[in-house]
N, C-alpha and C positions, 0 to 999 in steps of 0.2 A: 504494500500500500504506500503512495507517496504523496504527494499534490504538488501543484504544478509550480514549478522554482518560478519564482518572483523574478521581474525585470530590477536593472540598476532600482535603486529605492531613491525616490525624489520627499516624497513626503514623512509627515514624522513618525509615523512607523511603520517599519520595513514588515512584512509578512514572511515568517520562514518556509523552507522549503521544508518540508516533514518527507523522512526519507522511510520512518516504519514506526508503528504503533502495538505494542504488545498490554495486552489484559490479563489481570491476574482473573478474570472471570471468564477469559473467552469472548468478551465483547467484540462485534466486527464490526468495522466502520465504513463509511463510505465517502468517498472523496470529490467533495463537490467544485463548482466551477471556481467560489470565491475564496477556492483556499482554506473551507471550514471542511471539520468531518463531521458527517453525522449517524451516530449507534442504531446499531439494526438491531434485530433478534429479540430474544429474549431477556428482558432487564435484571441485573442482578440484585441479589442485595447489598452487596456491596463490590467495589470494583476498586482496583491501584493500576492506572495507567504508565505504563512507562513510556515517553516521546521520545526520540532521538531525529534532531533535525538542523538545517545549517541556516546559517546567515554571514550577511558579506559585507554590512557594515560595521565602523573601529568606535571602539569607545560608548560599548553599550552602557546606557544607565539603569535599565528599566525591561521589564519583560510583562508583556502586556496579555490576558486571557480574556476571551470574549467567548460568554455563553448566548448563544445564538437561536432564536424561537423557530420554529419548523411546524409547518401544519401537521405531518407525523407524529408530532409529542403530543402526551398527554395536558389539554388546555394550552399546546401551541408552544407550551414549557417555558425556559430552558431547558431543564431537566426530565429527566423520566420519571419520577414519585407520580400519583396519581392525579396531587393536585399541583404539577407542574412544576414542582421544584428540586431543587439537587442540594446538597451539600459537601466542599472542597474542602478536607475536614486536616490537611496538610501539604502542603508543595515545596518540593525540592528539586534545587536544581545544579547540572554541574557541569563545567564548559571543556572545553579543549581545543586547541587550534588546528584548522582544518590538511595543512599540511601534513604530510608522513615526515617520520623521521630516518634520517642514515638509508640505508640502500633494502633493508626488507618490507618496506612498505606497510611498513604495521602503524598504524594511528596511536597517538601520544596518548598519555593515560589522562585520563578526566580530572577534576580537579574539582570541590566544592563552592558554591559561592553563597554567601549570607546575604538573605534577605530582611533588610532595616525597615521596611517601614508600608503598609498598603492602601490603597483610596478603590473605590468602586461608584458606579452608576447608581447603583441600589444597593442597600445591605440589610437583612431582613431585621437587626438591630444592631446595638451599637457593644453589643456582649459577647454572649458565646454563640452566634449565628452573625455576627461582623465577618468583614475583610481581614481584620488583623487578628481574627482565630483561626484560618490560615494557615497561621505562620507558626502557631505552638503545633506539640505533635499530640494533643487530647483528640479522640479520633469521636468523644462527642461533641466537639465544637468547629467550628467552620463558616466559609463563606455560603450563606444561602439569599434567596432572594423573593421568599414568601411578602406580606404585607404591602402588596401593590408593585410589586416588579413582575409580575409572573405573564408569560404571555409576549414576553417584552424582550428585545436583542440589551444585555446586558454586559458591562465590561467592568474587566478587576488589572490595576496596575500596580506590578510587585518592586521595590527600588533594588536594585541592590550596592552593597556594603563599598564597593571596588567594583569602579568602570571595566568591563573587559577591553580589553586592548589588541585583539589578535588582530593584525590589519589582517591578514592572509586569509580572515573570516574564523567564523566561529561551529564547530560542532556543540551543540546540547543536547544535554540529557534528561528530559524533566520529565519527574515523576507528582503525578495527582491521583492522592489518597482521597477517595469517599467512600470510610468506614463508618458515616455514623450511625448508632442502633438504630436510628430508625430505619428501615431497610430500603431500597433501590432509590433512594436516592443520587443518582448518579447524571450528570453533564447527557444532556442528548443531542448538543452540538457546540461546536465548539470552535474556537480559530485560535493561534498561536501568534505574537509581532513582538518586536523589538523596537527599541528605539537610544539613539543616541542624546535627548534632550534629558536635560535636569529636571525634575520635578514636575512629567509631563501629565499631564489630566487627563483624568477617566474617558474614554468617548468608545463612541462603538466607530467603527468605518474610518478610513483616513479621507486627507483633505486633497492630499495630493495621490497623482499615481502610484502602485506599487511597482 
């Protein structure tokens, strides 16, 4: 599974190219025109995404997730729960540069990077279903998007700690836990971007081309 590599990136956030997506549930996805996937099958109750994908702009600050409403989902969603909602109940992420190393072509080992700080479109409060529960690893709190987001293309932007620098571009690995007890609450569409500005704001869709 891949989606379609993004042209040079003119606007403030680049779209990654997602090269493969694994489910600890089995979850399949499907690879739409704008770059988003959206879960097929049968919803789990819980599900841990692993992304691995690149981007080719230097001096990331920010890594941007866009849960994305779909006539598919349950009340149009984001999410698969029944009444529309999902919960991101942990994300991590970890980079490397997209060059090989030395002459056997084996790609550099991955590296951690901390996420400081998160804002979103909508957040179902300002608690333990906020943006910035998230970032703890309690797998009952997380980003959701009940009390008037539901149904609605919705966006979560993550800072992080240290700009990555790779001109040569970047491989990521980003992993999205949604274990919370309540069950299938799980993303039913979704987009991945980047961006190299400081302190960029929530929005769904860019201004410029990808």
């Amino acid at each position: 599974l891949a989606t379609a590599p993004a042209a040079e990136p003119q606007g403030v956030w680049e779209t990654v190219h997602i090269a493969s997506v694994e489910s600890s549930a089995g979850t399949k996805f499907e690879a739409e025109a704008d770059s988003s996937l959206l879960a097929t099958g049968t919803t789990p109750a819980q599900d841990v995404l692993t992304i691995v994908a690149e981007s080719h702009r230097a001096g990331i600050r920010a890594v941007r997730l866009e849960a994305l409403a779909h006539d598919s989902l349950p009340q149009k969603g984001p999410g698969r729960a029944g009444n529309g909602n999902f919960v991101v109940s942990h994300l991590q992420i970890e980079v490397a540069p997209l060059s090989t190393e030395g002459t056997s072509g084996q790609t550099q080992p991955s590296q951690p990077v901390k996420l400081i700080a998160a804002r979103a479109t909508h957040q179902q409060n300002t608690d333990t279903l906020s943006v910035a529960a998230s970032l703890d690893a309690d797998p009952a709190s997380g980003w959701a998007v009940d009390a008037g987001g539901i149904g609605k293309d919705q966006a979560a932007v993550f800072d992080l700690e240290t700009p990555v620098e790779f001109k040569e571009g970047v491989r990521w690995t980003i992993r999205i836990s949604m274990n919370h007890p309540n069950p299938h609450h799980s993303l039913g569409r979704f987009r991945l971007s980047v961006t190299d500005r400081a302190e960029a704001a929530p929005e769904v869709g860019s201004h410029g081309p990808d």
